[in-house]
Backbone and ligand atoms as CSV (ligand in chain L), in Angstrom:
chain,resi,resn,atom,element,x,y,z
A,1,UNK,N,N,0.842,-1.199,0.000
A,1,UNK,CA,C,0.000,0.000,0.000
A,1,UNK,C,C,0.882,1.255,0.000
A,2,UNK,N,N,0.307,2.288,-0.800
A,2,UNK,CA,C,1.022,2.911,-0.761
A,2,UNK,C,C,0.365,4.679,-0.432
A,3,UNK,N,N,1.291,5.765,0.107
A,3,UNK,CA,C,0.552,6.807,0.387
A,3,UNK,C,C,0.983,7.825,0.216
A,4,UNK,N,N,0.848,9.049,-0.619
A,4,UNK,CA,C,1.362,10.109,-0.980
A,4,UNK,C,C,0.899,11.537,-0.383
A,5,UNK,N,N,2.151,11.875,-0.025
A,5,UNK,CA,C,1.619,13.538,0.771
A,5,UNK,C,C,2.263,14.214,0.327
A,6,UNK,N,N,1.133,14.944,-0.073
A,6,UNK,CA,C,0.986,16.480,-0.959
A,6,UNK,C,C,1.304,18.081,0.077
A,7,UNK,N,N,2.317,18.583,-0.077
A,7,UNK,CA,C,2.372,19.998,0.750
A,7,UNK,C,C,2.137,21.047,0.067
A,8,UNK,N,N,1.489,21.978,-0.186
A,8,UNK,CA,C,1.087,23.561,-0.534
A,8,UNK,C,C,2.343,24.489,-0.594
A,9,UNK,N,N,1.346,25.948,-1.019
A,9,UNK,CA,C,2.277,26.621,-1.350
A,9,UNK,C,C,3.205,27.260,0.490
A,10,UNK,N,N,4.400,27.376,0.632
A,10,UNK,CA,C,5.272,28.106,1.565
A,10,UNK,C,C,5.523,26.751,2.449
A,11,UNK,N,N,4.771,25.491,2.226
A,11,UNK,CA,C,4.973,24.561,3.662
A,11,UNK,C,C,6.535,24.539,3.633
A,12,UNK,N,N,7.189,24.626,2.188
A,12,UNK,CA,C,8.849,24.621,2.264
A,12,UNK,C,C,9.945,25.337,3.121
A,13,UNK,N,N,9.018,26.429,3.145
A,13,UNK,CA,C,9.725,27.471,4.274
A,13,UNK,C,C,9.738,27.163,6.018
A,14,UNK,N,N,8.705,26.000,6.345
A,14,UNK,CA,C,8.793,25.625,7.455
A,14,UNK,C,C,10.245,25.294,8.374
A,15,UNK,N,N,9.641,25.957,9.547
A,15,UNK,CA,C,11.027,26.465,10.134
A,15,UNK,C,C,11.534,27.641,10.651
A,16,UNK,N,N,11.772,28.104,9.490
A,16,UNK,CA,C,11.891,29.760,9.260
A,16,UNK,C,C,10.270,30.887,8.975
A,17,UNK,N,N,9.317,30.494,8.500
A,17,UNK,CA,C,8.518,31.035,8.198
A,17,UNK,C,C,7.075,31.141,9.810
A,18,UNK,N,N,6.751,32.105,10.187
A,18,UNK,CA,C,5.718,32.709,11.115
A,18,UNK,C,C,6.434,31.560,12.403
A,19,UNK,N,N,7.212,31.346,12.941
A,19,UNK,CA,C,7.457,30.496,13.884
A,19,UNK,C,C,6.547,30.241,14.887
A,20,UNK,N,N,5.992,31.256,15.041
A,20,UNK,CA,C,4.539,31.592,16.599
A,20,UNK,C,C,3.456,31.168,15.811
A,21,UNK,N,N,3.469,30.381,14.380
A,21,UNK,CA,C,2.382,29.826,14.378
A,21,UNK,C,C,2.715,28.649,13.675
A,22,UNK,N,N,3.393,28.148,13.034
A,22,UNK,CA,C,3.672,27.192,12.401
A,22,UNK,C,C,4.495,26.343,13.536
A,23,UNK,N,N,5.406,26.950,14.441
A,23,UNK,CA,C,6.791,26.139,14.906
A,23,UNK,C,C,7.792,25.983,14.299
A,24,UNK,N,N,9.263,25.495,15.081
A,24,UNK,CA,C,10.740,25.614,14.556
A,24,UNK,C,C,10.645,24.174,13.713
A,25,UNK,N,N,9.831,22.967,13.159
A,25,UNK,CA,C,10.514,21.983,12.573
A,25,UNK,C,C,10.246,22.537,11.224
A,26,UNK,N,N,10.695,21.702,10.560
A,26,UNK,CA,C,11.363,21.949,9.605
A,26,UNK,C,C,10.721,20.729,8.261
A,27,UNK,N,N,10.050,20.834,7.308
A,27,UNK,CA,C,9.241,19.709,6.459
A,27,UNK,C,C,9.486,18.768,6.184
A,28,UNK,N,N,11.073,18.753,5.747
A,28,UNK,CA,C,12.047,17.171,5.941
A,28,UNK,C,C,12.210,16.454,7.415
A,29,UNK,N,N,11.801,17.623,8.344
A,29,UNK,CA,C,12.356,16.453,9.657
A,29,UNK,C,C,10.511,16.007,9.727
A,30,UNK,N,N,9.465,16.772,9.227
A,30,UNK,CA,C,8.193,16.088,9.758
A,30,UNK,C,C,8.157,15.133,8.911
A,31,UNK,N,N,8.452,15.382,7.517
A,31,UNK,CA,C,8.797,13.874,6.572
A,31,UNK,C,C,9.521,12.816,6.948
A,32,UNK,N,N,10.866,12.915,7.783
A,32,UNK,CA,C,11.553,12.121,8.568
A,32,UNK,C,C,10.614,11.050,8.983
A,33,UNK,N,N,10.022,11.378,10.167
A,33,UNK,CA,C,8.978,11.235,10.833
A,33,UNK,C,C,7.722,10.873,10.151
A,34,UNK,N,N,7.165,11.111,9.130
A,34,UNK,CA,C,6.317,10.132,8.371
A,34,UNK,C,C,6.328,8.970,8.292
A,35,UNK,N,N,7.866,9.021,7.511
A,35,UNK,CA,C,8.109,7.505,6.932
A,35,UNK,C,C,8.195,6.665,7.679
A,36,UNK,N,N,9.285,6.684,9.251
A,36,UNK,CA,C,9.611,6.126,9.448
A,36,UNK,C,C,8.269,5.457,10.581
A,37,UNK,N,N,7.568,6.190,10.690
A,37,UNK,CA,C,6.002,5.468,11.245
A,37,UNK,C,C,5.412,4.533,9.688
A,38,UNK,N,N,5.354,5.123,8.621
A,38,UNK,CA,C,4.510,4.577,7.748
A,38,UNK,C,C,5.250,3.389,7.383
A,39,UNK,N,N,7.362,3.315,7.183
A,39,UNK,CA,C,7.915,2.037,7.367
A,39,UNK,C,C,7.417,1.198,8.147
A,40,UNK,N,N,7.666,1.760,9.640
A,40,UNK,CA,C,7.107,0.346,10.505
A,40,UNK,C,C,6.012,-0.439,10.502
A,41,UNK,N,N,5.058,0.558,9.396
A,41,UNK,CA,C,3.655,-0.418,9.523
A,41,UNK,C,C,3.476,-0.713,8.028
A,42,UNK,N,N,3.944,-0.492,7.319
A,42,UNK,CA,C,5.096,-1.919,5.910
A,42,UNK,C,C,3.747,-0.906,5.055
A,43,UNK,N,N,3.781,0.612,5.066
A,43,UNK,CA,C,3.272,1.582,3.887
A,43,UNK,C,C,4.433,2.126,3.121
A,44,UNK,N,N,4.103,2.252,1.784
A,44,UNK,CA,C,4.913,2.772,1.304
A,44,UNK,C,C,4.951,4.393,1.153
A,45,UNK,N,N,5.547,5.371,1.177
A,45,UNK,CA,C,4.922,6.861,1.270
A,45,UNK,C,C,6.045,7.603,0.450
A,46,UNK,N,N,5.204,8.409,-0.291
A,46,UNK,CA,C,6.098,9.672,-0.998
A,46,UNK,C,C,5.958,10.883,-0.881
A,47,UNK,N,N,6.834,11.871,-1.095
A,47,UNK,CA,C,6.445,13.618,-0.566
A,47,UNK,C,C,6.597,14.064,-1.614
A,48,UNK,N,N,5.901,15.204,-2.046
A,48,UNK,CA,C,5.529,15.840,-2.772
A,48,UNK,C,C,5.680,17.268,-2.232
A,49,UNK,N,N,6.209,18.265,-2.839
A,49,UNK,CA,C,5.580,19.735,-2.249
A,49,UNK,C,C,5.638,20.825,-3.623
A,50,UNK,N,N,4.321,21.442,-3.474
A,50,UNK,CA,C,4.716,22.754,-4.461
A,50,UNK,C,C,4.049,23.699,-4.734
A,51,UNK,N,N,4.634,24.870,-4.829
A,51,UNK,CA,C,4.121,26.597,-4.646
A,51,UNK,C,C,2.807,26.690,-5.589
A,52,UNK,N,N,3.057,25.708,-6.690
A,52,UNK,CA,C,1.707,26.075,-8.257
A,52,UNK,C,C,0.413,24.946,-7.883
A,53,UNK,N,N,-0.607,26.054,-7.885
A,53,UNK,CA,C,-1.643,25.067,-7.952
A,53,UNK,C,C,-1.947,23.921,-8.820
A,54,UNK,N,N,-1.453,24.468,-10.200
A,54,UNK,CA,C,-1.549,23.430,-11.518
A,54,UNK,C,C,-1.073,22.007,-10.958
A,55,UNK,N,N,0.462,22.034,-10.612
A,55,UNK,CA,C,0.940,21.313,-10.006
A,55,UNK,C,C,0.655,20.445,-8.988
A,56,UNK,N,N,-0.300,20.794,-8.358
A,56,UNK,CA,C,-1.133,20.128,-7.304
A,56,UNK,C,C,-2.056,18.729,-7.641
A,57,UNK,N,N,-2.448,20.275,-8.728
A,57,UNK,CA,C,-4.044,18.714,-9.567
A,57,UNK,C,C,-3.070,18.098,-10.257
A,58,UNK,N,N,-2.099,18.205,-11.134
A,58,UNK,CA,C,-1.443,17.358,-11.760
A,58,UNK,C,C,-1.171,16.470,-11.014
A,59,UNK,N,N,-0.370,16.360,-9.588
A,59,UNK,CA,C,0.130,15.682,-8.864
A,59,UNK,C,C,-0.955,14.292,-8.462
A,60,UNK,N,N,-2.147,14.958,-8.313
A,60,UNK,CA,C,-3.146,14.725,-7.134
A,60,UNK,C,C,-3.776,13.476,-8.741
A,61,UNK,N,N,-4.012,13.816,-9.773
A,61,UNK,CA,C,-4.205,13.120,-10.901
A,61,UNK,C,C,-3.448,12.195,-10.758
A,62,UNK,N,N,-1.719,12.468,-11.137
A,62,UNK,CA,C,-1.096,10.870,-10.923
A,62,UNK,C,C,-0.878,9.819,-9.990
A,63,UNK,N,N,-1.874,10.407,-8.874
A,63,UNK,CA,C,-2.127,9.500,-7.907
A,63,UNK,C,C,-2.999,7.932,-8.250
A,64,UNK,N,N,-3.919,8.170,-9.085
A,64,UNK,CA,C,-4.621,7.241,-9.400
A,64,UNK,C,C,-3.905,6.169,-10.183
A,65,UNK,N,N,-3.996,4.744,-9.597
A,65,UNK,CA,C,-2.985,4.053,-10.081
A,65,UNK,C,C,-2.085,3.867,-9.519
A,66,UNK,N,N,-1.621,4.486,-8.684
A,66,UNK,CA,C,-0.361,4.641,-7.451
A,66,UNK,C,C,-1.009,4.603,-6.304
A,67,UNK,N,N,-2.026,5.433,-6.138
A,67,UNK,CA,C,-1.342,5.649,-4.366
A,67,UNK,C,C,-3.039,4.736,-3.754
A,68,UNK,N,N,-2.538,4.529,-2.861
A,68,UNK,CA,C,-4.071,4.184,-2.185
A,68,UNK,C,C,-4.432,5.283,-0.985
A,69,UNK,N,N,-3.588,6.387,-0.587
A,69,UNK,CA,C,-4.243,6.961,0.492
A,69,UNK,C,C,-3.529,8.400,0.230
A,70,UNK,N,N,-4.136,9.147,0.603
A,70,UNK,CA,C,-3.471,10.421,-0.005
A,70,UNK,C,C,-3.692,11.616,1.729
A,71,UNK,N,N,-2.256,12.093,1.953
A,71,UNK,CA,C,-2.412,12.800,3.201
A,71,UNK,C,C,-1.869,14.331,2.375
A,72,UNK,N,N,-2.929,15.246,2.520
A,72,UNK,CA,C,-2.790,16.879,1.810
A,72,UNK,C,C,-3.100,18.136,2.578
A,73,UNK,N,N,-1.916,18.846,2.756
A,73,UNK,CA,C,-2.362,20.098,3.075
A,73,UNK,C,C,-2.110,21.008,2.567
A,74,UNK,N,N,-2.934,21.131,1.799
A,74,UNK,CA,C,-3.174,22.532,0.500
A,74,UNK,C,C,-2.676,24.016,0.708
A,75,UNK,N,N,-2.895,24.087,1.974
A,75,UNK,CA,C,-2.171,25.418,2.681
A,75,UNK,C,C,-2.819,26.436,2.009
A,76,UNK,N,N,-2.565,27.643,1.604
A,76,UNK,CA,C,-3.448,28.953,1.271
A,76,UNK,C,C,-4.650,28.555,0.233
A,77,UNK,N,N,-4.111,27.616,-0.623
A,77,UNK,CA,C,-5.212,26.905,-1.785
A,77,UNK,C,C,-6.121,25.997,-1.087
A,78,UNK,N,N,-6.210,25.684,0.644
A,78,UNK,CA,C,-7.810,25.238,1.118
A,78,UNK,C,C,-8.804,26.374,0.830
A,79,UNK,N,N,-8.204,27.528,1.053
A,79,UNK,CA,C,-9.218,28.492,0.821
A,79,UNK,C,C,-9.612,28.900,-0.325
A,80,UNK,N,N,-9.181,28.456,-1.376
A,80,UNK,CA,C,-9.247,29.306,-3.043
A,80,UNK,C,C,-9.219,28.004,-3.746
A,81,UNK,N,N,-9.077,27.264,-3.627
A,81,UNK,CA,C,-8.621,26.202,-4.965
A,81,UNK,C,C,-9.850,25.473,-5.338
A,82,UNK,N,N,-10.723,25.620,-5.911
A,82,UNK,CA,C,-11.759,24.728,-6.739
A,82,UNK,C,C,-11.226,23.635,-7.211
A,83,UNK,N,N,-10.271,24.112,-8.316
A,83,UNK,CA,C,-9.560,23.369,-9.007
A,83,UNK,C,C,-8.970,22.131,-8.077
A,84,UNK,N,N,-8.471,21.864,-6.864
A,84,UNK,CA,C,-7.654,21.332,-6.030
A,84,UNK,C,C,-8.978,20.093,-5.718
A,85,UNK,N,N,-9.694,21.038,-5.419
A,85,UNK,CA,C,-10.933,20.059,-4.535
A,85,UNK,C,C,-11.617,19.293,-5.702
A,86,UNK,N,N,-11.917,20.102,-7.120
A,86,UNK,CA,C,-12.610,18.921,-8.094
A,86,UNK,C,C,-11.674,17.592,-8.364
A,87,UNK,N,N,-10.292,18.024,-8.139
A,87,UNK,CA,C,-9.151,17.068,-8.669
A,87,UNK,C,C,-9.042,15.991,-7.280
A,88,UNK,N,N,-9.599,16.230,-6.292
A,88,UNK,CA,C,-9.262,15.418,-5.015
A,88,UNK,C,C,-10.656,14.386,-5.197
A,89,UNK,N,N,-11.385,15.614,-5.526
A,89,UNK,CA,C,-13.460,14.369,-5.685
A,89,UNK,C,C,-13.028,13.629,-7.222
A,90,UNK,N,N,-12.626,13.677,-7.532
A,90,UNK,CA,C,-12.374,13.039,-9.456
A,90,UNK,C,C,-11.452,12.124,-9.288
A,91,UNK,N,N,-10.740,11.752,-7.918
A,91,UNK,CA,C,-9.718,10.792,-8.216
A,91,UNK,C,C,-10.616,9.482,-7.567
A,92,UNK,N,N,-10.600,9.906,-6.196
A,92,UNK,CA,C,-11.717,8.776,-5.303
A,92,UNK,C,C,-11.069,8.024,-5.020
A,93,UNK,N,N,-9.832,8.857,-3.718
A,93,UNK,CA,C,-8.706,8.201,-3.438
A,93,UNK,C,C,-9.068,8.686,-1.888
A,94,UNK,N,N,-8.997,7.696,-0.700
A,94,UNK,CA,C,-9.429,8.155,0.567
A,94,UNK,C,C,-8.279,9.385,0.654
A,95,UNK,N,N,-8.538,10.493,1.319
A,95,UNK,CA,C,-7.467,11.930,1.285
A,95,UNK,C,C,-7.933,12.104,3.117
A,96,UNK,N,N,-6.970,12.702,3.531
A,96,UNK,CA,C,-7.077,13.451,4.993
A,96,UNK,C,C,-6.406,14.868,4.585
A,97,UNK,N,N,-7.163,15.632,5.020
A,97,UNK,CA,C,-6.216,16.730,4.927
A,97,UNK,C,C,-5.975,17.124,6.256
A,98,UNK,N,N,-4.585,17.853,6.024
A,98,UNK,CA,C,-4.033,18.491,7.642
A,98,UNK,C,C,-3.474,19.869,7.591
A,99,UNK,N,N,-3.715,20.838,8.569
A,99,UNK,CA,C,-3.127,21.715,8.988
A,99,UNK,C,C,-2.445,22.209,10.283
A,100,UNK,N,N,-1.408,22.556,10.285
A,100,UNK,CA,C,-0.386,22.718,11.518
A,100,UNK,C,C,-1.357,23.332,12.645
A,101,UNK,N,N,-2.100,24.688,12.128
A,101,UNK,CA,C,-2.786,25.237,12.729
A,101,UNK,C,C,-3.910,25.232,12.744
A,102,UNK,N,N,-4.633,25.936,14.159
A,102,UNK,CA,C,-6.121,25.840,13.709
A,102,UNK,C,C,-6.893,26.989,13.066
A,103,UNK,N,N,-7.022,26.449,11.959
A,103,UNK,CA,C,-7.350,27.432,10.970
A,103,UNK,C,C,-8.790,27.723,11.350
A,104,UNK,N,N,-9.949,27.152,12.200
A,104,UNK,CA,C,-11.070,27.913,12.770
A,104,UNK,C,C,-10.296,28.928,13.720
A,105,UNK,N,N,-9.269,28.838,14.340
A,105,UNK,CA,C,-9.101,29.828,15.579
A,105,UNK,C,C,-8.317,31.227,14.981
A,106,UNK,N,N,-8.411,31.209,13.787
A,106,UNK,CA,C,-7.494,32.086,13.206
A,106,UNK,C,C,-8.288,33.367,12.400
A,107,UNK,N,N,-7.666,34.120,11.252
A,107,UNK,CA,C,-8.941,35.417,10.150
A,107,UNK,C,C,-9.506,34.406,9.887
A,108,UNK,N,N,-10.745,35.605,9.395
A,108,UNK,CA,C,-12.165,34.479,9.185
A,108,UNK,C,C,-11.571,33.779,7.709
A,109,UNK,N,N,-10.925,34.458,6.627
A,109,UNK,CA,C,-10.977,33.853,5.571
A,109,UNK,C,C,-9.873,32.507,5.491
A,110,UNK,N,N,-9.722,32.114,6.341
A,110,UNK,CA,C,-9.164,30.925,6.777
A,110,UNK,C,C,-10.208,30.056,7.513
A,111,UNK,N,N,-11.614,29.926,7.671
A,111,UNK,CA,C,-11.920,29.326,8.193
A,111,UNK,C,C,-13.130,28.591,7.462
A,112,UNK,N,N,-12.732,28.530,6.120
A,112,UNK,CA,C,-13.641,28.589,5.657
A,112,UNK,C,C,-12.300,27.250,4.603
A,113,UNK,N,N,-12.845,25.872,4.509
A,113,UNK,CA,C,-11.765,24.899,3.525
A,113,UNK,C,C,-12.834,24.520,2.109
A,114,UNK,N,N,-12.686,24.948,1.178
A,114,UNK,CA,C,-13.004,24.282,0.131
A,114,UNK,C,C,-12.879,22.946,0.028
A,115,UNK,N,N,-11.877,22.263,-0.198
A,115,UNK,CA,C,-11.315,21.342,-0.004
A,115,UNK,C,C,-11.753,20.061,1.021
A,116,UNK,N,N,-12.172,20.194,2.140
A,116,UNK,CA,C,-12.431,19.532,3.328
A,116,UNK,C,C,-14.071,18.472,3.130
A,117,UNK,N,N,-14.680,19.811,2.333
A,117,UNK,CA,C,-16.240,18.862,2.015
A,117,UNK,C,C,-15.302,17.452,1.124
A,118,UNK,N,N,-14.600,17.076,0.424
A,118,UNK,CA,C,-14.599,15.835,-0.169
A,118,UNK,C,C,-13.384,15.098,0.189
A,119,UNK,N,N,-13.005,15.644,1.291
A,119,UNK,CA,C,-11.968,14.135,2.288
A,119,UNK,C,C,-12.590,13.526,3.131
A,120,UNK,N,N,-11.810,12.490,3.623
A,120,UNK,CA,C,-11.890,11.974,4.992
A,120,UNK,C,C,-12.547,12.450,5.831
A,121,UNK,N,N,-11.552,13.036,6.102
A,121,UNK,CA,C,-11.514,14.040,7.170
A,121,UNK,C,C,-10.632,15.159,7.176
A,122,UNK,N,N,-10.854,16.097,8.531
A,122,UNK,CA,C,-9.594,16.995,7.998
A,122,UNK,C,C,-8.737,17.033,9.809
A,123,UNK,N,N,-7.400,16.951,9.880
A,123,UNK,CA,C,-7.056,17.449,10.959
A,123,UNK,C,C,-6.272,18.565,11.188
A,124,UNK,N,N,-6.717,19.832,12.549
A,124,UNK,CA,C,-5.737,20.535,12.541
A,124,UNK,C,C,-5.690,21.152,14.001
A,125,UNK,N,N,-4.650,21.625,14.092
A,125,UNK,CA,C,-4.143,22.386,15.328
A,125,UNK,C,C,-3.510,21.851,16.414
A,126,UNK,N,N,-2.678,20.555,15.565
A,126,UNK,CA,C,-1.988,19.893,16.319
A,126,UNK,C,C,-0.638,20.238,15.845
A,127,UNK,N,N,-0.413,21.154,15.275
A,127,UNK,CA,C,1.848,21.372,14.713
A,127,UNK,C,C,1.895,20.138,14.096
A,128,UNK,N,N,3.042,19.688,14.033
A,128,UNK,CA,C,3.657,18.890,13.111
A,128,UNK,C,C,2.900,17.223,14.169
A,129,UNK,N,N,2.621,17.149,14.841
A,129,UNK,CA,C,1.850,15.645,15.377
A,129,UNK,C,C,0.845,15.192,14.150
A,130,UNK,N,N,0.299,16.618,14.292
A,130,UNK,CA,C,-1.352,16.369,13.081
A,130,UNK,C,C,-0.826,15.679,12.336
A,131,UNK,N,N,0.338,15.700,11.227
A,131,UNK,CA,C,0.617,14.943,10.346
A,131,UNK,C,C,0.923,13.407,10.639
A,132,UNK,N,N,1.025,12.949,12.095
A,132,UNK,CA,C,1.645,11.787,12.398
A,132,UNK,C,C,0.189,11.243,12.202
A,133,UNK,N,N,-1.313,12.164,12.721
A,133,UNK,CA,C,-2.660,11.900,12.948
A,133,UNK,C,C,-3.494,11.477,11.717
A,134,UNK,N,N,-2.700,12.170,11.021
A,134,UNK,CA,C,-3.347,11.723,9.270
A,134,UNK,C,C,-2.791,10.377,8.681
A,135,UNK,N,N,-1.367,10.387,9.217
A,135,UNK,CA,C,-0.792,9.179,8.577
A,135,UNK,C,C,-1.906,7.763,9.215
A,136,UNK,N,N,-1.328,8.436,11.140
A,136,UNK,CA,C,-2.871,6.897,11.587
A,136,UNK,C,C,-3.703,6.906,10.601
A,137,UNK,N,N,-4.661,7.935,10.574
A,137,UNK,CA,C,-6.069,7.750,9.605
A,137,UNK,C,C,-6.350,7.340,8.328
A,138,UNK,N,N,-5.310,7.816,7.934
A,138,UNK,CA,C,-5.166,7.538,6.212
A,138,UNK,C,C,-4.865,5.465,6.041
A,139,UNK,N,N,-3.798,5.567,6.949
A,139,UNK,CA,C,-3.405,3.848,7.170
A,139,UNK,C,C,-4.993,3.053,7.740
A,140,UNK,N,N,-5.374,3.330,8.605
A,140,UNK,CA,C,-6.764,2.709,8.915
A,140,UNK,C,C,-7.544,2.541,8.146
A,141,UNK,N,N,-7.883,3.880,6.842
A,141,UNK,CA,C,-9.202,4.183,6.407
A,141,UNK,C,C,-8.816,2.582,4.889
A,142,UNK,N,N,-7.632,3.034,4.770
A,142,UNK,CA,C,-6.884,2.011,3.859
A,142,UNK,C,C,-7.017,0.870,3.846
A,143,UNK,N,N,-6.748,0.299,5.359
A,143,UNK,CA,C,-6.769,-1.441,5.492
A,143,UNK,C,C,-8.316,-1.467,5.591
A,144,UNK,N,N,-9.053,-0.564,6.017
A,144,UNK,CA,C,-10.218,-1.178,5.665
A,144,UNK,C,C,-10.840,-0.922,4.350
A,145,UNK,N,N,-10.571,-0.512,3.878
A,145,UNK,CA,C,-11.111,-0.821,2.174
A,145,UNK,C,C,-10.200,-1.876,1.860
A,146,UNK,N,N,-8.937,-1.914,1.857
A,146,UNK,CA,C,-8.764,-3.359,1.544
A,146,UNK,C,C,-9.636,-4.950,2.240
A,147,UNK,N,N,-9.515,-4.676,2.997
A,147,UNK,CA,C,-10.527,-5.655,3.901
A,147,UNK,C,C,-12.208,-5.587,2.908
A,148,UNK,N,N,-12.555,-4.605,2.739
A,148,UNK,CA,C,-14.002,-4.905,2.163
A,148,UNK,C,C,-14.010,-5.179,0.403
A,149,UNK,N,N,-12.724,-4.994,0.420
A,149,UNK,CA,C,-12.598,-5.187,-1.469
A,149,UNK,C,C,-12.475,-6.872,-1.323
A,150,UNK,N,N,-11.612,-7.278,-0.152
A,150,UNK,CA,C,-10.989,-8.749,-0.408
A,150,UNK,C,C,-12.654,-9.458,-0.074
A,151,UNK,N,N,-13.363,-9.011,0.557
A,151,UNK,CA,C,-14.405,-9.567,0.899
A,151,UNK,C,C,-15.432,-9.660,0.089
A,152,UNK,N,N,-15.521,-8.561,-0.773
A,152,UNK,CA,C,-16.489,-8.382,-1.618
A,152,UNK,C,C,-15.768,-9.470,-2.807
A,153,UNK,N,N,-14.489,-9.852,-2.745
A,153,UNK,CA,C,-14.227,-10.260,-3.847
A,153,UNK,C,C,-14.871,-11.696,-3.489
A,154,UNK,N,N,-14.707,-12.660,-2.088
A,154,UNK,CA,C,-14.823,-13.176,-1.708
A,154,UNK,C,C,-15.873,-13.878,-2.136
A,155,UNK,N,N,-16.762,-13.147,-1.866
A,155,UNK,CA,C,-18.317,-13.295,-1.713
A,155,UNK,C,C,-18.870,-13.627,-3.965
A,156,UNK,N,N,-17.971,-12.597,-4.480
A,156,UNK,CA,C,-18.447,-12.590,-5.923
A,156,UNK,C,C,-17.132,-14.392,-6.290
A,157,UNK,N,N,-16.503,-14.398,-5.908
A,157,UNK,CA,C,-16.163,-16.301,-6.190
A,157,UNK,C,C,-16.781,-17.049,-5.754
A,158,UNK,N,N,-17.707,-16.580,-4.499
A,158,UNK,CA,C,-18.875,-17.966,-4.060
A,158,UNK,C,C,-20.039,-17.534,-4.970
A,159,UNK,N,N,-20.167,-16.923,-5.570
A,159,UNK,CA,C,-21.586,-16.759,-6.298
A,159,UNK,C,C,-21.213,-17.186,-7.534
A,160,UNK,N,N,-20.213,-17.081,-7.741
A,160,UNK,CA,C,-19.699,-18.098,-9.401
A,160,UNK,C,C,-18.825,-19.551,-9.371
A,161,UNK,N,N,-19.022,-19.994,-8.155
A,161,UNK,CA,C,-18.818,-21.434,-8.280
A,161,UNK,C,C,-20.373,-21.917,-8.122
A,162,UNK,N,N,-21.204,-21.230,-7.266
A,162,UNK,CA,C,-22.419,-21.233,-6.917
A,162,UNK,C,C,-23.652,-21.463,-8.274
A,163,UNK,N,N,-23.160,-20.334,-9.121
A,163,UNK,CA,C,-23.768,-20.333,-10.603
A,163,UNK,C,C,-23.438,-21.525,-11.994
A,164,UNK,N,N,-22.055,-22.476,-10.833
A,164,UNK,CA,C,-21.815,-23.309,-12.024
A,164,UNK,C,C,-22.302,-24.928,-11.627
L,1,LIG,C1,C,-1.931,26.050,6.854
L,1,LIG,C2,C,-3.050,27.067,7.141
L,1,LIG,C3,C,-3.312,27.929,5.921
L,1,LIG,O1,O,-4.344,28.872,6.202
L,1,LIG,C4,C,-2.069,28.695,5.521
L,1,LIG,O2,O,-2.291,29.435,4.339
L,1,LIG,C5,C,-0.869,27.815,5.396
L,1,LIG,C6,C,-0.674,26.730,6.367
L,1,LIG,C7,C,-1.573,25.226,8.113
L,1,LIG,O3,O,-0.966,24.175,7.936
L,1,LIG,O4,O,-1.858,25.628,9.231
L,1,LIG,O5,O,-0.005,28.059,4.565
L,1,LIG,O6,O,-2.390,25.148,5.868
């Protein structure tokens, strides 16, 4: 299984960028920290990050076929991106999205996610943990669709030995 996380525009600057609201880590050490949770539980995971929206849906497109679970935080494009959110409902790939902060506790035009009506779920206002919170969720939401695909498959081989 495999799971791809998508970062927005500035998540690169993490670290250095608003420290009193983002925090001092840094996107490679929360990626660090992805993998090596999504290793131990035998997922495969890739990072992605980038400033262009185009780039996003492109990204979020070549998921299909690849990825089975998709962890995204769109960052300024939760609030603006149509484009982001038709490309997340058009793939029909379980998605969590996450944000460092809590974007209800923040300007109003942050509190408002385009994006959020067609995931999972969304988590935020946990700093860099949230992302450990999506990886749980995304891995759960996963084994159980595998579990109901193997079952459903299950069930359609007893109805065709059944039919013969
Ligand atoms: C963010 C929240 C967004 O409103 C903001 O534009 C970001 C980061 C977060 O992770 O808290 O760039 O997505």
């Amino acid at each position: 299984m495999k799971v791809v996380v998508i970062q927005g525009p500035n998540l690169n600057m993490l670290g250095m960028r608003e420290q009193n609201i983002y925090g001092p880590m840094k996107l490679d050490d929360i990626h660090a920290q992805m993998k090596g949770f999504a290793e131990q539980s035998g997922v495969e995971v890739e990072f992605f990050q980038s400033n262009l929206e185009g780039e996003i849906v492109d990204r979020l497109q070549e998921c299909l076929g690849e990825a089975d679970g998709i962890i995204i935080n769109p960052a300024a494009y939760t609030h603006t991106s149509i484009a982001i959110r038709d490309a997340i409902a058009a793939i029909q790939i379980p998605t969590v999205e996450v944000h460092l902060s809590n974007i209800h506790q923040r300007e109003e035009f942050r509190h408002t996610s385009l994006t959020a009506p067609v995931c999972a779920g969304q988590i935020v206002g946990f700093g860099p943990f949230g992302y450990h919170l999506a990886m749980v969720s995304v891995i759960q939401i996963m084994n159980e669709v595998k579990a109901l695909r193997e079952a459903q498959q299950g069930q359609q081989a007893q109805e065709a030995l059944q039919a013969n």
